[in-house]
C-alpha positions in Angstrom: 35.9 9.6 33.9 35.9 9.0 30.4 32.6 10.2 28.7 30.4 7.9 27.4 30.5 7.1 23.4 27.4 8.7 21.6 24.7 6.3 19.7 23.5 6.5 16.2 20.1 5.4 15.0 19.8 5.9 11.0 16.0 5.7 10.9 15.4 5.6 6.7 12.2 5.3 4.6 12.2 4.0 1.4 11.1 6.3 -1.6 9.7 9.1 0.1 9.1 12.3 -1.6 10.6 15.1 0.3 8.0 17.6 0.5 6.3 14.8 2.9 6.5 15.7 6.3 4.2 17.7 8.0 6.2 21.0 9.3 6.2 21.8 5.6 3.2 19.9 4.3 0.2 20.4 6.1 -2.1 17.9 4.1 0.0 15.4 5.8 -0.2 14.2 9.2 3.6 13.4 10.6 3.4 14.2 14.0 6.8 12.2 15.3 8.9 13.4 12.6 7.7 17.3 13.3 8.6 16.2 16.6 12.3 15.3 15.6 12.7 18.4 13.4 11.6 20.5 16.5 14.1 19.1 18.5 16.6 19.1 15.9 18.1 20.7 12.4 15.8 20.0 9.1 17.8 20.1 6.0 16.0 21.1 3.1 18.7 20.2 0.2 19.8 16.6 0.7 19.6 14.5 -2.0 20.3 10.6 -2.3 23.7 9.5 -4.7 21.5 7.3 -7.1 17.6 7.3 -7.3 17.3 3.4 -7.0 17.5 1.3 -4.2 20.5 -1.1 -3.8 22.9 1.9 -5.0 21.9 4.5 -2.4 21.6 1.6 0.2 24.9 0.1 -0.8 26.4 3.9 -0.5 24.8 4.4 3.5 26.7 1.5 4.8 29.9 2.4 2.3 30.2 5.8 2.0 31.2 5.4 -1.4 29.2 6.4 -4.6 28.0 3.1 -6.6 30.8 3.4 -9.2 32.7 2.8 -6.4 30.9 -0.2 -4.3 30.3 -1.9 -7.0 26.7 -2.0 -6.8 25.8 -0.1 -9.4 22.4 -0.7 -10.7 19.1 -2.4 -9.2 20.2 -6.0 -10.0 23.8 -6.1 -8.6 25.1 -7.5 -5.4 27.0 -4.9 -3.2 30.4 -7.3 -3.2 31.1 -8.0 0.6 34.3 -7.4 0.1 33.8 -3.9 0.6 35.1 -2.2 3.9 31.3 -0.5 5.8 30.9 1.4 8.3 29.7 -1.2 10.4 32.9 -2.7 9.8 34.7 0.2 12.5 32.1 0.4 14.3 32.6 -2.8 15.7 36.2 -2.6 15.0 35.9 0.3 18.6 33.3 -1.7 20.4 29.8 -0.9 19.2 26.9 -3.1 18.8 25.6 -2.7 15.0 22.2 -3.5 13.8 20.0 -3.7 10.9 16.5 -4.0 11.0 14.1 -3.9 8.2 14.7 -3.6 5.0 18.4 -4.5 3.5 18.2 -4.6 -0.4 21.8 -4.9 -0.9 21.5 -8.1 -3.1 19.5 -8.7 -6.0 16.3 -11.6 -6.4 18.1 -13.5 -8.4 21.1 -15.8 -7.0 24.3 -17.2 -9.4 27.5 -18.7 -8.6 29.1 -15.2 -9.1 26.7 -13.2 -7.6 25.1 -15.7 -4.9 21.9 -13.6 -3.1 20.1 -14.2 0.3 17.9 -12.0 -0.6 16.3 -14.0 -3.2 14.1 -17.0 -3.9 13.8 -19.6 -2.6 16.0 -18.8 0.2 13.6 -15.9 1.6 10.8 -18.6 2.4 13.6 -20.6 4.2 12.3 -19.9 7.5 14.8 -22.9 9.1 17.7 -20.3 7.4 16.6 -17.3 8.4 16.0 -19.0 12.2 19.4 -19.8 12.3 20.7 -16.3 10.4 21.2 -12.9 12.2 24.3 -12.1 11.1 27.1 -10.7 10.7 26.5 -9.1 7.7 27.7 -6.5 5.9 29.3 -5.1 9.0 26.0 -5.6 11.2 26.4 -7.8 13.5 22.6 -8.4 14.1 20.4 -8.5 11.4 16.3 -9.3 11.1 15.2 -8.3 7.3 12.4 -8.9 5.2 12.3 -7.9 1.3 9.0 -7.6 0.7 6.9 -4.6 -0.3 3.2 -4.5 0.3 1.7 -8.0 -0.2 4.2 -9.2 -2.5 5.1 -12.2 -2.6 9.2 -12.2 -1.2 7.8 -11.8 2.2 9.7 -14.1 4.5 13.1 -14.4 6.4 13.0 -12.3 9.9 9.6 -11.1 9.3 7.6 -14.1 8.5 9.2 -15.8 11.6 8.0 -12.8 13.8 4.3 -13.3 12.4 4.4 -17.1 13.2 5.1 -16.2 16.8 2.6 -13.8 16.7 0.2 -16.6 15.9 -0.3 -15.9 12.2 0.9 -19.3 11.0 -1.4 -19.1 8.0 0.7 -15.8 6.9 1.2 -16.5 3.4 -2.7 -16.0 2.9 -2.1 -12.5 3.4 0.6 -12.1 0.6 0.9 -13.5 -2.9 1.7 -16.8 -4.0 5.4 -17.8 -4.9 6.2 -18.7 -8.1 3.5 -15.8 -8.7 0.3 -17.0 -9.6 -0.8 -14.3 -12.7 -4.3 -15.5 -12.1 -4.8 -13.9 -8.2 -6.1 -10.4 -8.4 -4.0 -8.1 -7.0 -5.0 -6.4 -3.1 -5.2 -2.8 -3.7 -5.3 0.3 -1.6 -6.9 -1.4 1.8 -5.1 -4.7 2.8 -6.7 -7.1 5.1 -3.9 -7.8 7.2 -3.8 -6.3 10.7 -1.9 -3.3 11.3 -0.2 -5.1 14.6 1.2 -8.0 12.3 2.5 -5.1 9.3 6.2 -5.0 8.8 6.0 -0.9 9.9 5.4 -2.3 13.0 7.8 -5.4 13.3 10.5 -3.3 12.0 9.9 -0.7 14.8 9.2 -3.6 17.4 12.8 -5.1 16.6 14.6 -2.3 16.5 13.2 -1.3 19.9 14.0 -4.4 20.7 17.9 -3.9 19.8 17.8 -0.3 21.8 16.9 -2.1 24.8 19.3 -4.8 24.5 22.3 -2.4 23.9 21.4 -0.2 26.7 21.0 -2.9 29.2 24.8 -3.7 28.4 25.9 -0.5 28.2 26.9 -0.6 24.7 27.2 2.1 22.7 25.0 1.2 19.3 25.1 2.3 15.6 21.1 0.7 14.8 19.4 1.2 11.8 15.8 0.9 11.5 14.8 0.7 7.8 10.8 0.7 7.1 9.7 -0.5 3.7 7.3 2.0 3.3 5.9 4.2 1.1 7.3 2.4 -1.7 4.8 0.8 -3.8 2.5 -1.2 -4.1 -0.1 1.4 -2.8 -1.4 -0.7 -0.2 -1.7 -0.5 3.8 -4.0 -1.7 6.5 -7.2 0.1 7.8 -7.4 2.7 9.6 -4.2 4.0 7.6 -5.8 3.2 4.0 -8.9 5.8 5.1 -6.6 8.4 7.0 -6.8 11.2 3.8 -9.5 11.8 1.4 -8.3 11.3 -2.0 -10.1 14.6 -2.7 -8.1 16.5 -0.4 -4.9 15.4 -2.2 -2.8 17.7 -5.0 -0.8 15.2 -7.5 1.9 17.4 -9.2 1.3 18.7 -12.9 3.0 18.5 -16.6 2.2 21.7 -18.4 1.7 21.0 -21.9 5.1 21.8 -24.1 6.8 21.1 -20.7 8.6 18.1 -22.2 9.9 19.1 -26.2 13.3 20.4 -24.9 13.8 17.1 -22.6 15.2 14.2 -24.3 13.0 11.4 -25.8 12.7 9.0 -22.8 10.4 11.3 -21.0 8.3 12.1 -23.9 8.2 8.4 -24.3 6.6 8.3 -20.5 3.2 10.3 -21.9 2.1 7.5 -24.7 0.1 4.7 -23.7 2.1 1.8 -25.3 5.8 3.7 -25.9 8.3 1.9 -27.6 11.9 1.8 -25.1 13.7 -1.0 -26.9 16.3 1.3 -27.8 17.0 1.5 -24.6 17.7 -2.3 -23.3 20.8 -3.7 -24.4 20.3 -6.5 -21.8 17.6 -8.6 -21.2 16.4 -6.2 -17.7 14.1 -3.7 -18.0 14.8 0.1 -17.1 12.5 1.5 -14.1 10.0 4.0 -15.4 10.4 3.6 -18.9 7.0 2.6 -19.4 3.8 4.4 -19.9 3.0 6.7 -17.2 -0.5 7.9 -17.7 -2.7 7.1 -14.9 -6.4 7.5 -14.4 -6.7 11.1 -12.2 -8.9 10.1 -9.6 -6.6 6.5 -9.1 -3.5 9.0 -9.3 -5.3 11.0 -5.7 -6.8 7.6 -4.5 -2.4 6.2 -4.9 -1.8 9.3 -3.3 -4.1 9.5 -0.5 -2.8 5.8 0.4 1.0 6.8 0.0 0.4 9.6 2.7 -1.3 7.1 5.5 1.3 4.4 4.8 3.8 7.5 5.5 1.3 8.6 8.7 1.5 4.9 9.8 5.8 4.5 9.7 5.3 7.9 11.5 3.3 6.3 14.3 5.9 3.8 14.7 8.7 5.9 14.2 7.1 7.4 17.8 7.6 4.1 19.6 11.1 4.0 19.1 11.3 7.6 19.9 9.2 7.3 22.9 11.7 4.1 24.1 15.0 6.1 23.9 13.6 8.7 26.0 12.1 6.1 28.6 15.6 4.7 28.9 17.2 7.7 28.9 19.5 7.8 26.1 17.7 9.8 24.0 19.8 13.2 24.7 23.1 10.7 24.1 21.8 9.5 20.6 22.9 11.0 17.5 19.6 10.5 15.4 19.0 11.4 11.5 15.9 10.2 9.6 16.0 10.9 6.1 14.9 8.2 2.9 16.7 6.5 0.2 15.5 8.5 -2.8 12.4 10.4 -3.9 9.0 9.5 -5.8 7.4 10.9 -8.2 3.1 11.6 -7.8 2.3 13.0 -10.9 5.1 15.8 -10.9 5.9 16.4 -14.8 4.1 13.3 -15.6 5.7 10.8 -14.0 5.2 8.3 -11.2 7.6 5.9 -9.4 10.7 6.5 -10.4 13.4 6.0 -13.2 15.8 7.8 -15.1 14.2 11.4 -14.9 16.5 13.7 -12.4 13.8 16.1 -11.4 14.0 17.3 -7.4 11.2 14.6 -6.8 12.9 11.9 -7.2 16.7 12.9 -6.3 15.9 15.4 -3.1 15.0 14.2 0.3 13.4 14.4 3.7 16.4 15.0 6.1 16.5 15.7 9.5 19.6 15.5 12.3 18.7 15.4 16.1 21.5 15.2 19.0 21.0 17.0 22.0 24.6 16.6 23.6 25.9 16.7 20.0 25.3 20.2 19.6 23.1 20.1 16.7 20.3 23.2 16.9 16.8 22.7 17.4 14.1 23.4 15.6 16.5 24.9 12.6 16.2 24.7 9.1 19.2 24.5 6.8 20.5 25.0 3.4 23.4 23.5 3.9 24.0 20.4 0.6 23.7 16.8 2.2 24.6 13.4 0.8 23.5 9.8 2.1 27.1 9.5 1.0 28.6 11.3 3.8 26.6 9.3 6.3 28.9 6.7 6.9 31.8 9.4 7.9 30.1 12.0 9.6 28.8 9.3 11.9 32.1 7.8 12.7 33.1 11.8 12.9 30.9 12.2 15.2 31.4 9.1 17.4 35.1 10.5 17.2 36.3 7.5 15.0 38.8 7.1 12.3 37.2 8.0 8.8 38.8 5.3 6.1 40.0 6.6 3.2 38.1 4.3 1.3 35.2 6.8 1.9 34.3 8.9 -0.6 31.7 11.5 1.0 32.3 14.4 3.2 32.4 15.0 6.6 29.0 16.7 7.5 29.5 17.3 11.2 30.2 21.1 11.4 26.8 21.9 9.3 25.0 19.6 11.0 26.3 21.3 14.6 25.2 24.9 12.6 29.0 25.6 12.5 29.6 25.8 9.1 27.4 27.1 6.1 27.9 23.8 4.4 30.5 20.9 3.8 30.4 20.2 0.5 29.9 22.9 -2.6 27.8 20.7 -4.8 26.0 17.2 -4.8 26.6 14.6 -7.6 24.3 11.5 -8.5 24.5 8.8 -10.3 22.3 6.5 -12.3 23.2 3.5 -14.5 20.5 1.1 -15.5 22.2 -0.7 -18.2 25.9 -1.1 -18.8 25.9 1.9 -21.7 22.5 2.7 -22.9 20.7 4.0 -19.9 24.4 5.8 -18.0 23.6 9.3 -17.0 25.0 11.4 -14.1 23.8 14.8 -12.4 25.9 17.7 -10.7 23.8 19.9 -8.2 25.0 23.2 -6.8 23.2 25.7 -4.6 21.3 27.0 -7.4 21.8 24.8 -10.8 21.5 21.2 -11.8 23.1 20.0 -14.7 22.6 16.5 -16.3 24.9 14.6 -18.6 24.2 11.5 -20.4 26.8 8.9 -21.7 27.5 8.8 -25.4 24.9 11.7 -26.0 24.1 15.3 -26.6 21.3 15.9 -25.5 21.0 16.9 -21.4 19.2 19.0 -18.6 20.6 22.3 -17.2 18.1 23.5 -14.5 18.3 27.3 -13.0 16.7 26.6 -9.3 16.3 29.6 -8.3 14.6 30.9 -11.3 12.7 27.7 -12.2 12.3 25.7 -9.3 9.8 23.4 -10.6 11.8 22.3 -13.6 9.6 23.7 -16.1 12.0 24.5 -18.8 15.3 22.9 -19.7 18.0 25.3 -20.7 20.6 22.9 -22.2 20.0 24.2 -25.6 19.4 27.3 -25.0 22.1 30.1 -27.1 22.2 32.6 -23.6 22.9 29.6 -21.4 26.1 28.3 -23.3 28.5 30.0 -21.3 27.0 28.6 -18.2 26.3 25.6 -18.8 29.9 25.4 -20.2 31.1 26.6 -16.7 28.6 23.8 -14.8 30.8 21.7 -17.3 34.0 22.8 -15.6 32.5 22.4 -11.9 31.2 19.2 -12.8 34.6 17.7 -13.9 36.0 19.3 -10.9 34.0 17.2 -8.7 34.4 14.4 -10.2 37.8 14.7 -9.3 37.3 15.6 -5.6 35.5 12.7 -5.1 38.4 10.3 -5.9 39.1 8.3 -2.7 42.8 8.0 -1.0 42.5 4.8 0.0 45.8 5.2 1.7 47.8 8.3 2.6 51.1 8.9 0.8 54.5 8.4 3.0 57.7 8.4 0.9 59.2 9.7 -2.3 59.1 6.5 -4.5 
């Protein structure tokens, strides 16, 4: 009798710092997500292949690195040309799903780059009623767009509040076109936790597990909560869970930032100048003033941390189902996040072009009981959200395309191997040359180049591993950071895909 085919359930975040869960961080209340890093491996150096959205999200599903996809910046369709994962696993039989958030095309639609995922189409609710898919290589889909209150709710999600009742939705989020006069909710929003999308995002994709199950279908199901990306805002009692007093926003030391180049200097004035920066007409992320009021810095905090506690509750119904229908043991599960955040840590909040470990580094954590992956381990071992997509088809026992550019993961996951890959490389490009910058990462350095420049980062991990000082300059450190050089170009290199294999002479 032919075994069974293993599930996978990608359960993702979306901008989570990594030092947020609470086996590690005990100001913060993660109960579920201890639970999985029990029961399975917690890897402690995984880091995301571009700090924005659409990129990293673009690289899960692709297993390519955004200069490959296509989908380069915040603003760019992934193409749907490109081959997914989803794509093989329903090529051998598996049910794919996508619940939550998407974020693989832009808010703005044109001929060339047409977009569901902008107005006016996400208020289409006859659309979205008569949308699930396929897409992208899921064949079901329910998505929202929205963060917080703002005002792209709609699609899947606004159809699952009308049949909750809440036909009068939109007074909850704001108006579309914005209305610049409407004050802004902050910190406590009055919309009831049962009707959040942390909760419809949980409910759905429960909803899929049970579906799949009934039929005996092996599944590949990802549940993507919006959360804790900003705005700051979550519904009581989550808004209230932690005391603003209790809560440690990271530091800048004072000289930390006169060997870093001018962009994050730029960050500490209260109207900085960046126009040297925008050779289109789009903004960069984070280049903007990022001095914040300290006790609305702990309050931010205090509010990121219970709308993390809240996915966390949620994350627990889904957990709680697969066990219930017993397919938890046969279920390859990772949760990790698609990049970091930053809460104060040298200055900075949000995110943007600044490759510190808070914003490139995540929460990572592998759980399969039949798959042979340990519990309640801790590893070293260098992850990727690029090497999702093939270790999962690895470990369903599925061809890997050779379109795929990241590596196979599933002997460190299984504790078999030290590590899979040597060093980590990511990517950032906000404009098409001004803002182009990319960072290799190795078990103890991190060196950061940037396009047309001369000015960049060299980090020594071990010896700094808060980033304090930037050794690029520095006369003693010319000889390494002239060998980081040489790694660097190296991996470049290994990452070149082989689209096809090679089978004559000419």
């Amino acid at each position: 009798m032919t075994a069974r085919p293993p599930n996978v359930l990608l359960i993702t975040s979306d901008q989570q710092h990594w030092d947020t869960l609470g086996v590690s961080n005990p100001r913060i209340r993660t109960p579920n997500l201890d639970r999985l890093c029990r029961e399975g491996t917690r890897f402690t150096r995984a880091y995301c292949p571009n700090p924005t959205c659409t990129p990293t999200r673009a690289s899960i599903i692709t297993g390519q690195y955004p200069s490959a996809h296509g989908a380069w910046s915040l603003g760019v369709k992934l193409p749907e040309d490109v081959p997914t994962v989803g794509e093989t696993f329903l090529e051998h039989g598996y049910a794919t799903n996508l619940i939550g958030k998407a974020h693989f095309q832009p808010l703005a639609s044109t001929p060339e780059q047409p977009s569901l995922e902008a107005q006016p189409t996400l208020r289409d609710l006859d659309f979205w009623r008569g949308f699930h898919g396929p897409w992208y290589g899921f064949e079901h889909v329910e998505v929202a767009r929205n963060h917080a209150d703002e005002s792209h709710v709609g699609q899947h999600y606004a159809l699952w509040m009308e049949e909750k009742g809440l036909t009068q939705w939109r007074d909850f989020f704001q108006a579309w076109p914005p209305d610049r006069a409407t004050p802004r909710r902050e910190h406590v929003w009055d919309l009831p936790e049962e009707l959040h999308y942390t909760t419809w995002t949980a409910e759905r994709a429960v909803a899929c597990i049970e579906r799949d199950a009934a039929a005996g279908r092996p599944f590949f199901t990802w549940a993507s909560f919006h959360d804790p990306h900003p705005p700051y805002l979550v519904p009581e009692p989550w808004a209230s869970l932690y005391d603003p007093a209790d809560m440690e926003p990271g530091t800048l030391l004072e000289g930390e930032m006169d060997r870093l180049p001018e962009h994050f200097r730029l960050t500490q004035q209260a109207k900085p100048d960046f126009s040297a920066w925008r050779e289109t007409g789009f903004a960069n992320h984070g280049f903007n003033s990022h001095l914040v009021d300290p006790a609305k810095l702990r309050k931010d905090m205090a509010v990121y941390y219970g709308m993390i506690s809240f996915m966390d509750q949620q994350i627990g119904r889904i957990l709680d189902r697969l066990d219930a229908l017993g397919v938890a043991d046969d279920t390859l599960i990772v949760f990790t996040t698609d990049h970091g955040h930053f809460l104060g840590q040298h200055g900075l909040t949000a995110k943007g072009a600044f490759h510190y470990e808070d914003l490139l580094r995540l929460p990572f954590v592998v759980r399969w009981p039949n798959g042979g992956v340990p519990a309640g381990s801790t590893s070293r071992a260098l992850q990727s959200l690029v090497d999702l997509a093939p270790t999962f088809l690895s470990a369903c026992g599925l061809p890997v395309p050779g379109h795929m550019q990241g590596v196979d993961q599933l002997a460190a996951w299984r504790g078999e191997a030290k590590t899979a890959r040597e060093e980590a490389l990511v990517e950032f490009r906000h404009q098409p040359t001004k803002v182009h910058l990319r960072t290799y990462i190795d078990a103890r350095y991190k060196l950061t180049v940037y396009r047309d420049r001369e000015y960049g980062e060299l980090f020594d991990l071990h010896a700094d591993p808060e980033e304090r000082t930037n050794r690029w300059d520095d006369p003693g450190c010319q000889a390494l950071k002239g060998e980081l050089m040489r790694r660097f170009v190296n991996a470049e290199l290994k990452r070149e895909p082989m689209r096809l294999p090679r089978i004559a002479h000419a």
